[in-house]
C-alpha positions as CSV (number, residue, x, y, z in Angstrom):
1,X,15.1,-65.4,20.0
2,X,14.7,-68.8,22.2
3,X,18.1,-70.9,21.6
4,X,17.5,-74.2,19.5
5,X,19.6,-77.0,19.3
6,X,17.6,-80.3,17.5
7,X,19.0,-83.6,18.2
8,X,17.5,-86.2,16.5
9,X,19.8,-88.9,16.0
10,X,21.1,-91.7,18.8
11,X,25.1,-90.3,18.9
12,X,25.3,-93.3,21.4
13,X,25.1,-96.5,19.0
14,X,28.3,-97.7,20.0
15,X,28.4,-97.1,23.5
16,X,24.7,-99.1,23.4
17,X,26.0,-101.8,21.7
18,X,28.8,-102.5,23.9
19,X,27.8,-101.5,27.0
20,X,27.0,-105.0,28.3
21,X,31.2,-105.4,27.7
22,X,32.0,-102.0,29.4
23,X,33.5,-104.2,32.4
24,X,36.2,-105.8,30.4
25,X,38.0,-102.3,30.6
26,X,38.8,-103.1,34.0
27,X,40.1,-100.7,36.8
28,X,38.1,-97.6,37.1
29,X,37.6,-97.3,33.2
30,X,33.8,-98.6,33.3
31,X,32.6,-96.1,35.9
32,X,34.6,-93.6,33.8
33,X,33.1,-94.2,30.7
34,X,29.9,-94.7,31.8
35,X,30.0,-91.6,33.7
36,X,31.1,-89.7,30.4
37,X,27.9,-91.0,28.2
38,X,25.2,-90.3,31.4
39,X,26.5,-86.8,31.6
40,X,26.8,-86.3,27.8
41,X,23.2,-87.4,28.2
42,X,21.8,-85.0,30.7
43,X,23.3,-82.3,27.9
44,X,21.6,-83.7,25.3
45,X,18.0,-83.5,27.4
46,X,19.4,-79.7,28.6
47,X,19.2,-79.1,25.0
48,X,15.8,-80.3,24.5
49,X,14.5,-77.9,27.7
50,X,16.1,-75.0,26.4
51,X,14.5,-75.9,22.7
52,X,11.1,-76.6,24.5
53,X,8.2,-74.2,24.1
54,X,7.4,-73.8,28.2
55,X,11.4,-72.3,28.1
56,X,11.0,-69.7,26.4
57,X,8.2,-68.7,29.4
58,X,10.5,-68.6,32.1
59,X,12.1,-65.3,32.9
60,X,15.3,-64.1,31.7
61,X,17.4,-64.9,35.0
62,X,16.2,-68.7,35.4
63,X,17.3,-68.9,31.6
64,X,20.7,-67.7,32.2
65,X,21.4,-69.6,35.4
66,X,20.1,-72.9,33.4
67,X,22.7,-72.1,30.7
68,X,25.2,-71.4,33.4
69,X,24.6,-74.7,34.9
70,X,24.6,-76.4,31.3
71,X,27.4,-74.6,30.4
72,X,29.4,-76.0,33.5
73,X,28.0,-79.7,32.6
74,X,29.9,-79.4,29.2
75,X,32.8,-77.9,30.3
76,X,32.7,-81.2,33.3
77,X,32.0,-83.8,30.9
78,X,34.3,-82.7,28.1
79,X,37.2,-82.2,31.1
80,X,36.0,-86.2,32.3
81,X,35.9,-87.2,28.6
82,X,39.6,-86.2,28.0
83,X,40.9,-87.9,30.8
84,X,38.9,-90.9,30.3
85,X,40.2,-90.9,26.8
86,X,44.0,-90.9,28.2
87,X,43.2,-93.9,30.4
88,X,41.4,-95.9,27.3
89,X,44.9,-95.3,25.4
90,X,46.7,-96.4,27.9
91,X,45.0,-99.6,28.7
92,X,44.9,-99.9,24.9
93,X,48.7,-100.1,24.6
């Protein structure tokens, strides 16, 4: 059975509507935060190819490598996301 993950809704409202002020974090936070929402953005579209019809025709190796590849994306951006979430505390204090 070909893997389905819908995503319907904009999870980036926030980051939307502020990213115009991202450069009032200073230091390195912007590209850091930035950084985090592009990435978490290229999962969101890896989800959409592996939901996609022309997917499921690819062959069984080309599926696995892409959920390899995806798979290291998330574990990436979730690593990024976690430090970048340290910094934002700390500039928040």
């Amino acid at each position: 059975m070909q893997p389905f993950v819908p995503v319907r809704r904009n999870y980036f409202k926030v980051f939307d509507a502020n990213a115009d002020k991202i450069g009032m974090l200073g230091g390195n936070l912007p590209a850091s935060v930035a950084a985090f929402y592009v990435r978490a953005s290229a999962i969101l579209e890896d989800f959409e190819t592996m939901s996609s019809p022309i997917f499921a025709t690819w062959d069984l190796p080309q599926q696995q490598e892409y959920f390899t590849v995806t798979a290291d994306l998330i574990d990436e951006t979730m690593a990024d996301g976690k430090k970048t979430i340290d910094q934002l505390r700390a500039f928040a204090e």
